[in-house]
TORNUKOL-224597 format. One record per residue (C-alpha): residue number from 1; residue in one letter; z, x, y. Coordinates in steps of 0.05 Angstrom, whole numbers, padded with zeros to 5 digits, always signed. Each point is the difference from the previous one (the first is absolute). Example, Ala and Ser with C-alpha at 12.3 -4.5 7.8 and 13.67 -1.06 7.14 Angstrom:
ATOM     i   aa        Z        X        Y
ATOM     1    A   +00156   +00246   -00090
ATOM     2    S   -00013   +00027   +00069
REM end
This chain:
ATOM     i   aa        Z        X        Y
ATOM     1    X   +00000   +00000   +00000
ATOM     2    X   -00017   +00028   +00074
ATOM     3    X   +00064   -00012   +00023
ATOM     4    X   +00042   +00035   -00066
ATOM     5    X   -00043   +00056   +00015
ATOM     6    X   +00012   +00011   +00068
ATOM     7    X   +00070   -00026   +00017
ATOM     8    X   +00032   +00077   -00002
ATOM     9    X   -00060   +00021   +00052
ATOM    10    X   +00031   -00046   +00047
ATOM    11    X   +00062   +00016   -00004
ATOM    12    X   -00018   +00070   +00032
ATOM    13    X   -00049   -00025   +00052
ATOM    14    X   +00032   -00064   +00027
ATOM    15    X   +00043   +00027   +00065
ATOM    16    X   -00071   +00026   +00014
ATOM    17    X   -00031   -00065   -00011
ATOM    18    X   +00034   -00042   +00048
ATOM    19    X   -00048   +00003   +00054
ATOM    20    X   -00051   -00039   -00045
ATOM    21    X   +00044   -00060   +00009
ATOM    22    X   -00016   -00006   +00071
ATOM    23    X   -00061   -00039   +00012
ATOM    24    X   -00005   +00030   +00071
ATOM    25    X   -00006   +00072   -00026
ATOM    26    X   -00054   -00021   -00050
ATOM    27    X   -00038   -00034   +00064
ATOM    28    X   +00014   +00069   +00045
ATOM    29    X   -00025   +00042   -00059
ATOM    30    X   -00069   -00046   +00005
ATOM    31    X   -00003   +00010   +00082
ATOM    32    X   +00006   +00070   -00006
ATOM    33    X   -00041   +00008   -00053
ATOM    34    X   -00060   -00032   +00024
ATOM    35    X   +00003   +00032   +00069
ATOM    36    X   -00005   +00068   -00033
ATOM    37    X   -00045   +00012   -00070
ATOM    38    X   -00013   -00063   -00050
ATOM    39    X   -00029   -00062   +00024
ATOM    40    X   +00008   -00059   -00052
ATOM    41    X   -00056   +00007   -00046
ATOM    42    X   -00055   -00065   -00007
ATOM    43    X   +00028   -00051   -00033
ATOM    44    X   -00033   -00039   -00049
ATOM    45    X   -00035   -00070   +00037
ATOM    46    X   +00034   -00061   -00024
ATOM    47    X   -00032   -00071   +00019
ATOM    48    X   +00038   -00047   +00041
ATOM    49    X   +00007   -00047   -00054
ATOM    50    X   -00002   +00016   -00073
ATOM    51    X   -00004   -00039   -00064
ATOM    52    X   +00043   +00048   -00047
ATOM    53    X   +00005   -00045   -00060
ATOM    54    X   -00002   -00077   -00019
ATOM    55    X   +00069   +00002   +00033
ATOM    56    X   +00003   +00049   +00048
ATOM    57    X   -00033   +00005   +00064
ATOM    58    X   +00008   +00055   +00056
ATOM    59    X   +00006   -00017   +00070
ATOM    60    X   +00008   +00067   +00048
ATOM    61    X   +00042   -00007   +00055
ATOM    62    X   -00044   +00028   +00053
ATOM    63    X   +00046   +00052   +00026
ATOM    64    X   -00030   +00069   -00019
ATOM    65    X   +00041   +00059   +00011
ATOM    66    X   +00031   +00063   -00021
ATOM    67    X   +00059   -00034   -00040
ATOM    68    X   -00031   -00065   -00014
ATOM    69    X   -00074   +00040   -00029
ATOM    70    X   -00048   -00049   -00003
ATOM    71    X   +00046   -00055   +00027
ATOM    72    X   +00049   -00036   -00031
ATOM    73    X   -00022   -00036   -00075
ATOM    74    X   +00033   -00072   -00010
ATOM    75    X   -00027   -00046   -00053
ATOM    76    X   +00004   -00067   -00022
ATOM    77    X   +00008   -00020   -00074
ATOM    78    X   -00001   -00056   -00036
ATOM    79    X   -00058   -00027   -00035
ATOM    80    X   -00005   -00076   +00018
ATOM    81    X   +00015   -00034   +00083
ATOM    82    X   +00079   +00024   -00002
ATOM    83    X   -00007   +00082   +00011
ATOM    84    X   +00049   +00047   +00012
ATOM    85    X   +00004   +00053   +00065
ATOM    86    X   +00012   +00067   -00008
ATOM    87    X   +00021   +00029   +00063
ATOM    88    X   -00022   -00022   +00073
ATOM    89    X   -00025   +00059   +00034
ATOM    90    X   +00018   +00013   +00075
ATOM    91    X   +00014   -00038   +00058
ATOM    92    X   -00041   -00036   +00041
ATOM    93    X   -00069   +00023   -00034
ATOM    94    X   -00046   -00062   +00010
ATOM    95    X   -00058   +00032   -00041
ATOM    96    X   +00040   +00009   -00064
ATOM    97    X   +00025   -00080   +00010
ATOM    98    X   -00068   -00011   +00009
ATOM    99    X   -00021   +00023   -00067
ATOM   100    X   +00059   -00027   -00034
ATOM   101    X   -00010   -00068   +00026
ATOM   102    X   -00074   +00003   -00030
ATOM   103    X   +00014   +00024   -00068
ATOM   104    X   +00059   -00055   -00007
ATOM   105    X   -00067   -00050   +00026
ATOM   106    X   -00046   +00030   -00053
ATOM   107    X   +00041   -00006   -00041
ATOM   108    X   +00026   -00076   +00012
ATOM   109    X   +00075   +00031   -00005
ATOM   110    X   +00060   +00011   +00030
ATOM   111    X   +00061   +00050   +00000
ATOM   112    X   +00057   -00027   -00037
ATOM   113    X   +00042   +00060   +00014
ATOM   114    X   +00005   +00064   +00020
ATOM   115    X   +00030   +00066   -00023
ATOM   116    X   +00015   +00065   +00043
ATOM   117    X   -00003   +00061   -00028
ATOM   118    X   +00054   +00032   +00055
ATOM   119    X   +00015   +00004   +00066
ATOM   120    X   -00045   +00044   +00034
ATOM   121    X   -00035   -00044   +00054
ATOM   122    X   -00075   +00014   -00027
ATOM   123    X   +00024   -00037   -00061
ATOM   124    X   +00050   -00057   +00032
ATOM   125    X   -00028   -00005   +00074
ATOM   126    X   -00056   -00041   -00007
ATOM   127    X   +00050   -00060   -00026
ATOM   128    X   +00000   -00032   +00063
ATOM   129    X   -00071   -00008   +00010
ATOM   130    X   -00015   -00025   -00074
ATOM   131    X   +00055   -00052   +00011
ATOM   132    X   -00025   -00027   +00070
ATOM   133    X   -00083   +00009   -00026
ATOM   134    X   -00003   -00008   -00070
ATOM   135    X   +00059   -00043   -00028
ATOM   136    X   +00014   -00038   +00063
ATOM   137    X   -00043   -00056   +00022
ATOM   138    X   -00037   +00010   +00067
ATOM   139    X   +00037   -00064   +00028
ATOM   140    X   +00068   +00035   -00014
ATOM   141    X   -00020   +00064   +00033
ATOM   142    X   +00037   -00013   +00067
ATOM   143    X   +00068   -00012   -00038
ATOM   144    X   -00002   +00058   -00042
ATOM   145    X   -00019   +00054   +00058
ATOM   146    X   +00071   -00025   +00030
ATOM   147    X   +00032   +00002   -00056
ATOM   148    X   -00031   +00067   -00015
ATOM   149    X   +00019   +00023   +00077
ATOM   150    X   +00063   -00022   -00018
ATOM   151    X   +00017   +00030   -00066
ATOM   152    X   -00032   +00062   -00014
ATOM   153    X   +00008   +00059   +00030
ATOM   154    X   -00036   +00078   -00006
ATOM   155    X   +00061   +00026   -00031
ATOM   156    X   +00012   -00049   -00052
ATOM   157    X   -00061   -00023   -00036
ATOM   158    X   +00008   -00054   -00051
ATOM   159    X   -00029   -00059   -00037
ATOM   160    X   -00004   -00079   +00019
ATOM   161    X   +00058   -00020   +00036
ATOM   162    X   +00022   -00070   -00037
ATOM   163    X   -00016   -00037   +00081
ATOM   164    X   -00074   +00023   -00016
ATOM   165    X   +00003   -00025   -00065
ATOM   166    X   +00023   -00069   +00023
ATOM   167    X   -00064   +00003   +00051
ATOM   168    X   -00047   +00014   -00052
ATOM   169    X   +00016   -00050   -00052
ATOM   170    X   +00005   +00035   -00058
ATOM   171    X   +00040   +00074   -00023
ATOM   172    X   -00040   +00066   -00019
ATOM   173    X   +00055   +00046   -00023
ATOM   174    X   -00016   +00073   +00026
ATOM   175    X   +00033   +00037   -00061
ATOM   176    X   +00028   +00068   +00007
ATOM   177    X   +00052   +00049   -00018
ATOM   178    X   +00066   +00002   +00049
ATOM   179    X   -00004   +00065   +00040
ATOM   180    X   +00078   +00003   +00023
ATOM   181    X   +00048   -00046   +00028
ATOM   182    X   -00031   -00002   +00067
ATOM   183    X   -00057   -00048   -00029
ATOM   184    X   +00004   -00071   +00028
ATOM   185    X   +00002   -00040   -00071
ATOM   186    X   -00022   -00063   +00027
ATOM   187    X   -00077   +00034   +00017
ATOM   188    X   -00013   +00028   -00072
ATOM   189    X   +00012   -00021   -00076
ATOM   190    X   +00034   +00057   -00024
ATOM   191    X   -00012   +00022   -00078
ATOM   192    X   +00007   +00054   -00039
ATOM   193    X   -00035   +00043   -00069
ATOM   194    X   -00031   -00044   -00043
ATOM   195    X   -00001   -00070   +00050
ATOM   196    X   -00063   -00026   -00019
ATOM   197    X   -00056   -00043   +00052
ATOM   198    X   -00051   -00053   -00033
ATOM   199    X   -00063   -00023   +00020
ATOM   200    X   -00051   -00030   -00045
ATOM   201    X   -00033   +00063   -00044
ATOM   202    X   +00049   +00048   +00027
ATOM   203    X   +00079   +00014   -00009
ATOM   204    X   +00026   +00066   +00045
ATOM   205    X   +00052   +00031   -00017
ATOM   206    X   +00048   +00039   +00045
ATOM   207    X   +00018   +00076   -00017
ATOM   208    X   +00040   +00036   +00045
ATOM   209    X   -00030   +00072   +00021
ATOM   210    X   +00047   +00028   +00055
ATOM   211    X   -00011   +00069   +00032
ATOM   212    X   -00057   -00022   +00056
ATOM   213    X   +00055   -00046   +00023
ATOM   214    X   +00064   -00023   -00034
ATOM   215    X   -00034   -00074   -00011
ATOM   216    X   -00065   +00021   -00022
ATOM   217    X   -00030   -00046   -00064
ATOM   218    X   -00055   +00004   -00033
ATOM   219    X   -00031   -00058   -00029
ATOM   220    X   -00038   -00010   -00084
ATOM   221    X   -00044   -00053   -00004
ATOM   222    X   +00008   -00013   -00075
ATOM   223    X   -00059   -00030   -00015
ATOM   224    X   -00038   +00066   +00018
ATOM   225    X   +00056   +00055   -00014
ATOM   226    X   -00027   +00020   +00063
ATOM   227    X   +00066   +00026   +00059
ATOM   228    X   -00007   -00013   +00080
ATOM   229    X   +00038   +00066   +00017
ATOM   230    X   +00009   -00015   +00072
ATOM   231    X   +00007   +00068   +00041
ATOM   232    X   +00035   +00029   -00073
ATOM   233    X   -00073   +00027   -00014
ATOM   234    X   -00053   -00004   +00040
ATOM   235    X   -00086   +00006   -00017
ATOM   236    X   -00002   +00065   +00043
ATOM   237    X   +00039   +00046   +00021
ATOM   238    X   +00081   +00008   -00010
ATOM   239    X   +00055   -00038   +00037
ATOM   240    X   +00070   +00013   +00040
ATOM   241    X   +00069   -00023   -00033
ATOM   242    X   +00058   -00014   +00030
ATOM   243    X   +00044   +00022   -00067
ATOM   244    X   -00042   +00060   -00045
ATOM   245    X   +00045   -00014   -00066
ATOM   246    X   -00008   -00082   +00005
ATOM   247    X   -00077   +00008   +00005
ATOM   248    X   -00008   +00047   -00059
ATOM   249    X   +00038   -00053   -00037
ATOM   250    X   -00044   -00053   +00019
ATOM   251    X   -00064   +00047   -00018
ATOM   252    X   +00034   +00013   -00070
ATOM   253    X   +00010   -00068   -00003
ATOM   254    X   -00075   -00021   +00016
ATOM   255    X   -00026   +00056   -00051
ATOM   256    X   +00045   -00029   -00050
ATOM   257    X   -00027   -00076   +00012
ATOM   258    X   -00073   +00026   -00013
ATOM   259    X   -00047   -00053   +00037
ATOM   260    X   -00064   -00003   -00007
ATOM   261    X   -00023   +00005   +00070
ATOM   262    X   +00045   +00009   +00071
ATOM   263    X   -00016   -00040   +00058
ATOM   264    X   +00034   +00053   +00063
ATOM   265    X   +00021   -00030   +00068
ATOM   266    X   -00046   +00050   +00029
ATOM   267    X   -00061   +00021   -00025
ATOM   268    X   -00050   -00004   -00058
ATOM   269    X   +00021   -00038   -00069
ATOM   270    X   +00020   +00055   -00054
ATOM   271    X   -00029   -00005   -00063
ATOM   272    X   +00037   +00061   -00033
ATOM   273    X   +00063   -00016   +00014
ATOM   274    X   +00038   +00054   -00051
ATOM   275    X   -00032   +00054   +00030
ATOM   276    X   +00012   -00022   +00074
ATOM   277    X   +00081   -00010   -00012
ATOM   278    X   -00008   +00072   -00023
ATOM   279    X   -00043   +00029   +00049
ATOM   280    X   +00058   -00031   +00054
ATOM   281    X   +00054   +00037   -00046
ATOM   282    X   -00035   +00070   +00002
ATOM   283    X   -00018   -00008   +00071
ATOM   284    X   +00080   -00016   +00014
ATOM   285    X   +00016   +00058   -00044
ATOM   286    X   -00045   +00048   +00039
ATOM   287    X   +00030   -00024   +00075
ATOM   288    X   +00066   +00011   -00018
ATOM   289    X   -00019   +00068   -00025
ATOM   290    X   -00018   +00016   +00069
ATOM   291    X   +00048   -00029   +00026
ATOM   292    X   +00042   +00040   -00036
ATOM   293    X   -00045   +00074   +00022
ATOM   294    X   +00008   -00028   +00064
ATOM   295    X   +00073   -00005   +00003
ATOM   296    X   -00001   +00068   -00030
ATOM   297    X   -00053   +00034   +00056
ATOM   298    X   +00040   -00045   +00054
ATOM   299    X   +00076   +00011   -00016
ATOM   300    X   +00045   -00046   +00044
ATOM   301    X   -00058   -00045   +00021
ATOM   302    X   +00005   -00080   +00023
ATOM   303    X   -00033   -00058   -00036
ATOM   304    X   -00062   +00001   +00059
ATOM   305    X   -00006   +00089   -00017
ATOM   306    X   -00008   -00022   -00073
ATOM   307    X   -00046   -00058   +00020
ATOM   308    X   -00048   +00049   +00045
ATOM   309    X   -00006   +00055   -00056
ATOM   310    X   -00016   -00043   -00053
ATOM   311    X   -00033   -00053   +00039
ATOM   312    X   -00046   +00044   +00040
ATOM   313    X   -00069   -00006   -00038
ATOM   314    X   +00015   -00059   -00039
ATOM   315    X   -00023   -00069   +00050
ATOM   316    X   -00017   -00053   -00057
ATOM   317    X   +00048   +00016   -00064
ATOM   318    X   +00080   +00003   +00014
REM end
């Protein structure tokens, strides 16, 4: 198992480690490095709107970027009218409410409910907009922008407040796992490993894969054996963690599941999904390595030192 074999590496190399967990370091280490050698190699063109499977279709979120790749991927599920959003993208992005308002019209269906991956805003920020545009009826719209105006605010992102729900008629839950106490419970339907969602053709299942952030999931469709892996694993590219021992637990714990195809919250769908959980391992195995020279060249050195040496001609992989 990856973690058996590594779990005495860590021991050595986790005071030197501790800068990973800050998301702003990870974010300084991109700046830098782009202004100086690396520029983020081409990325492979997805289409706005791809049909994946008989149950799983693609919409990108239309924010491109250095973090986000290609933009954000959300999908819907399901395969009859009731289907199933992953993920909303982020704020205020009227193209990528656009699209998801045609493909629920092509489709002749609706969302029934909703899960987030975790909290980052290009995954739980567009929430807003696909209550007041997609699930809200255009005669309600006035009401819910006050309640909205009201309720919600930049530093607390959450799901339906219940007021919204009464506006709207009817309840789509907007599953996810609890991130800490400071969560308002009344916005989100908190569940844990192995909760599972329903549509028609498709049953998710919740497994929990902390280390990005402390309420990451990741989601098997069971009909497929195929994994939604959120920011866990991504189509290109590597990803920042917030806790470097919970996230090579959760990539143990994907290799050990074995799906037969990963759909990545960023990024191209991954057919070979063994050898991508290991090419993640050996990549983390060779950064802390130099992480560990660096300490070494550095001596006494601060988190943003390490982050500079290491960083320096690295711009797309952390």
């Amino acid at each position: 198992m990856i973690l058996d074999t590594m779990t005495s590496y860590f021991n050595g190399v986790t005071a030197a480690l501790r800068f990973a967990k800050d998301y702003a370091i990870a974010a300084g280490a991109y700046v830098f490095a782009s202004k100086t050698h690396t520029a983020m190699p081409t990325l492979t063109p997805l289409d706005a709107v791809s049909r994946l499977s008989p149950l799983v279709t693609r919409i990108l979120g239309q924010n491109p970027g250095p973090f986000t790749l290609q933009g954000t991927n959300t999908y819907l599920v399901g395969g009859g009218k009731k289907k199933i959003l992953i993920d909303t993208g982020e704020p205020s992005i009227s193209e990528y409410i656009s699209l998801l308002k045609s493909t629920l019209e092509e489709d002749r269906s609706e969302i029934d409910s909703i899960i987030i991956t975790h909290w980052h805003n290009d995954h739980v920020g567009g929430i807003p907009g696909v209550v007041r545009e997609v699930i809200g009826h255009e005669e309600d719209r006035s009401e819910i922008d006050s309640i909205i105006i009201t309720h919600w605010h930049n530093d607390h992102v959450g799901g339906i407040p219940g007021v919204v729900r009464e506006v709207i008629g009817h309840e789509v839950p907007i599953y996810k796992i609890q991130r800490g106490t400071a969560e308002d419970p009344s916005r989100f339907h908190y569940v844990s490993e192995g909760h599972e969602i329903h549509v028609e053709g498709a049953t998710l299942r919740f497994v929990q894969t902390p280390g990005h952030t402390a309420d990451h999931t990741s989601l098997y469709l069971e009909e497929e054996q195929t994994l939604f892996s959120g920011d866990c694993i991504l189509g290109e590219g590597t990803t920042v963690f917030e806790d470097l021992h919970d996230y090579m637990k959760s990539l143990d714990k994907i290799k050990g599941m074995h799906p037969k195809r990963i759909y990545p919250g960023h990024g191209p769908v991954v057919e070979k999904c063994d050898e991508k959980v290991d090419e993640y391992v050996k990549h983390r195995m060779q950064r802390e390595n130099q992480i560990v020279d660096a300490l070494r060249s550095l001596g006494e050195a601060t988190s943003m030192d390490l982050t500079v040496l290491v960083y320096k001609v690295v711009a797309f992989s952390f």
